[in-house]
N, C-alpha and C positions, 0 to 999 in steps of 0.2 A: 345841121350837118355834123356827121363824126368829123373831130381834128385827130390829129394823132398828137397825144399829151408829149409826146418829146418837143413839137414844135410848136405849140401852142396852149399857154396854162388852163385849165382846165375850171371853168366857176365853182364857187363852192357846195351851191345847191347840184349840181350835176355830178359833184365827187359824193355826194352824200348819197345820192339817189344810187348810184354806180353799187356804193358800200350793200344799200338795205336789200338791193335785188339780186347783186351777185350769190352766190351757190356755188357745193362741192359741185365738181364734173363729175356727169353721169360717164359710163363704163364708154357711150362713143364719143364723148367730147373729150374723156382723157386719151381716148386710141387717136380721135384727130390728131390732136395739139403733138402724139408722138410721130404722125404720117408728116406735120408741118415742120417738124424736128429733122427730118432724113434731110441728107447730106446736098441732094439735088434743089433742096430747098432753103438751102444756105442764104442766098442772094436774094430773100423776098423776108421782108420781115411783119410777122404777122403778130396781132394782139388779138387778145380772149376778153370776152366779155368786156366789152368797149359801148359806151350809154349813146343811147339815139331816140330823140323823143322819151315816149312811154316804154320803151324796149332795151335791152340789152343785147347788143349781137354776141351772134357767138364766136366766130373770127373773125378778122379783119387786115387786108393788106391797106396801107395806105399808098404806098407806092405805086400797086397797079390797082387801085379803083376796085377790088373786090372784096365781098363780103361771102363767108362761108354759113351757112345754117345745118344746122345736123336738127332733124325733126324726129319725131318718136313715130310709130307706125300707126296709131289713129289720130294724126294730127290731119286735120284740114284746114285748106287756107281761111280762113276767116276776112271778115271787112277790114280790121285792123291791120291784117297780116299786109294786105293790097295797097293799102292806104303807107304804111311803111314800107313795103316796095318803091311803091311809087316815087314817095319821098328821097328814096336810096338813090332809084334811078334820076333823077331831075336832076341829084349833084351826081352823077357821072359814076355811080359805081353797078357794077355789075354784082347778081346774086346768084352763088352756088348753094343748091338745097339739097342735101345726105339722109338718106335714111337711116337712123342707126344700126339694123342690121347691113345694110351696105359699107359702113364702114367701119364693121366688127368682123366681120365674113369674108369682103370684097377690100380690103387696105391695098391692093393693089393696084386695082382699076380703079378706086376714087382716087390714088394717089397721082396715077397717069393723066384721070383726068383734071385734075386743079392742074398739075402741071399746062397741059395743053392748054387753058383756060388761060393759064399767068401769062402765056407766052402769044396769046392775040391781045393782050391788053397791052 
């Protein structure tokens, strides 16, 4: 299960694993992380690339149980991809999935809808 490292110290193999798989943000993770920046989004505090399993998500609210993903345009879900769903879902988080053009193009409507999304959780 993600913790959120402010409240729970984080193992040492998990911080290393975190270090080797992290990566610069691609051109829609840095547009994200600027939509999760605006002002209406003050009151939800979110982390970037947060270690889970074999994966590194790509956002992460820990206060409302969601997880953001920004996919590239030929990604398909994979067994893995389900299998870490899964697991997400079990501990109670829900998952939002972005297409990069949707959130290079469209920062509006993804933004309105994370909003709507934080506000049933």
């Amino acid at each position: 299960m993600p913790q959120d490292p402010s409240h729970r110290p984080v193992p040492k193999h998990l911080r290393q694993f975190a270090k080797n798989m992290r990566h610069a943000p691609t051109d829609a993770e840095a547009a994200m992380w600027r939509l999760l920046r605006d002002r209406r989004m003050s009151a939800y505090k979110f982390r970037r690339q947060v270690p889970f399993g074999n994966y590194i998500l790509d956002f992460v609210c820990f206060d409302k149980r969601l997880v953001i993903e920004i996919d590239g345009s030929q990604h398909a879900e994979s067994r893995s991809d389900a299998d870490r769903n899964a697991a997400l879902s079990t501990e109670g988080f829900a998952i939002a999935r972005y297409w990069n053009n949707d959130v290079l193009q469209q920062s509006t409507s993804v933004l309105e809808d994370i909003l709507a999304k934080l506000a049933v959780r």
